[in-house]
Every structure is written in structure tokens, then in C-alpha cells.
C-alpha positions in Angstrom: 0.0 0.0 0.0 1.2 3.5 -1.4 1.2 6.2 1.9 -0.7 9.3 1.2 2.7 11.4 1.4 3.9 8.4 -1.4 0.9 9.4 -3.6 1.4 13.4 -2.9 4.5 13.4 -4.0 4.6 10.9 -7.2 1.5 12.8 -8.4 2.8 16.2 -7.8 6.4 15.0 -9.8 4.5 14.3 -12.9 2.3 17.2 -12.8 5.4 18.9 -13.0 7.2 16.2 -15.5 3.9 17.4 -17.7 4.1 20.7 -17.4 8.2 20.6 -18.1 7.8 18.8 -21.3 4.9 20.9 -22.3 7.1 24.5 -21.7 10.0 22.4 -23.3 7.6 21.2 -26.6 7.1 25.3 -26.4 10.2 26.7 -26.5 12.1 24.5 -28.9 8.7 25.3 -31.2 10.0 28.9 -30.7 7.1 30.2 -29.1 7.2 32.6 -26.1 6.6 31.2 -22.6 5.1 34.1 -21.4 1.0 33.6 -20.7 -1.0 36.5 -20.4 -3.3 36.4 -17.4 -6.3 37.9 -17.8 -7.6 40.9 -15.4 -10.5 40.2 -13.4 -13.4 42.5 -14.3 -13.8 45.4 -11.7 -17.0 45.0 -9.3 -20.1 46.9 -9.8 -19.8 49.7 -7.0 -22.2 49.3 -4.3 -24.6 52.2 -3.2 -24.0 54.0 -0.2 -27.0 55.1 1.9 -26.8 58.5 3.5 -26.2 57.1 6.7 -23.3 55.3 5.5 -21.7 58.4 4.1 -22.6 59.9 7.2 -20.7 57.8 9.3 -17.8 57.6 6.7 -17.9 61.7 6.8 -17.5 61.4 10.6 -14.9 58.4 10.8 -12.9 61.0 8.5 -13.6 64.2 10.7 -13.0 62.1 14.2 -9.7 60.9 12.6 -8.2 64.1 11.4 -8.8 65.5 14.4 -7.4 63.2 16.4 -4.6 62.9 14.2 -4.3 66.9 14.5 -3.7 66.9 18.3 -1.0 64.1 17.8 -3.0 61.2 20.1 -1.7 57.7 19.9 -2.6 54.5 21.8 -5.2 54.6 24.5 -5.6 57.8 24.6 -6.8 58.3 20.3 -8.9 55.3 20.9 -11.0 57.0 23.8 -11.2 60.2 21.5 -12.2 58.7 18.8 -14.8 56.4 20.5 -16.3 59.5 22.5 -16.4 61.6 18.8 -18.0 58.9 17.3 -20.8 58.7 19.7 -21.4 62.2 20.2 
């Protein structure tokens, strides 16, 4: 009996004996070995609601501000959790 580590391997080396003689079968036909991959199409942009940008317009005011009186650490995340609720 073949263990699965056995099997892994043997089928990963002719996968890649395959794919060798394939490239190889390429070149010596003179043909580039470059592939072009193709770009994914850009998603649909979603809608925002107003309250959305309204909390997006706040989370940008709250963070220049903070940012703007130099906080770090503790003390930015209490400011910013207090500006965002009020």
C-alpha cells in the first residue's frame, strides 16, 4: 500500500514532469513562454446610503482631528470612541 505522502508526492512530480515537457515542446517550437493572465473584471460599485456616508464623513472628521492633536494608543482610541458617539 502507497502512503498518502507516497501518492502526494509521485503525483505532484508528474504534474510537474507534464508541465516541463509541455514549456520544453514550447520553447524548442520557438514560441514565447510568457501567458498572459487575464484581469478580473472590476465589481459593480455598491450604493452607499446616506447614513453610510454619514458615518464615513464622521470616521474622517474624528480621525483628522485626532490625528491633529497628535493622540496615539489609548488615549486616540477613547477620543475617537467618544467623537464617534457624540
Amino acid at each position: 500500500m502507497i502512503s498518502k505522502g507516497t501518492l502526494v508526492a509521485l503525483l505532484a512530480a508528474a504534474s510537474f514532469a507534464s508541465i516541463s515537457s509541455v514549456i520544453a515542446d514550447t520553447v524548442a517550437a520557438g514560441a514565447s513562454t510568457s501567458v498572459a493572465i487575464p484581469a478580473e473584471p472590476a465589481a459593480p460599485a455598491k450604493a452607499v446610503s446616506a447614513k453610510q456616508q454619514a458615518q464615513r464623513d464622521k470616521m474622517k472628521s474624528c480621525n483628522a482631528d485626532a490625528t491633529s492633536k497628535s493622540l496615539k494608543g489609548a488615549d486616540r482610541k477613547t477620543y475617537m470612541s467618544s467623537c464617534l458617539k457624540g
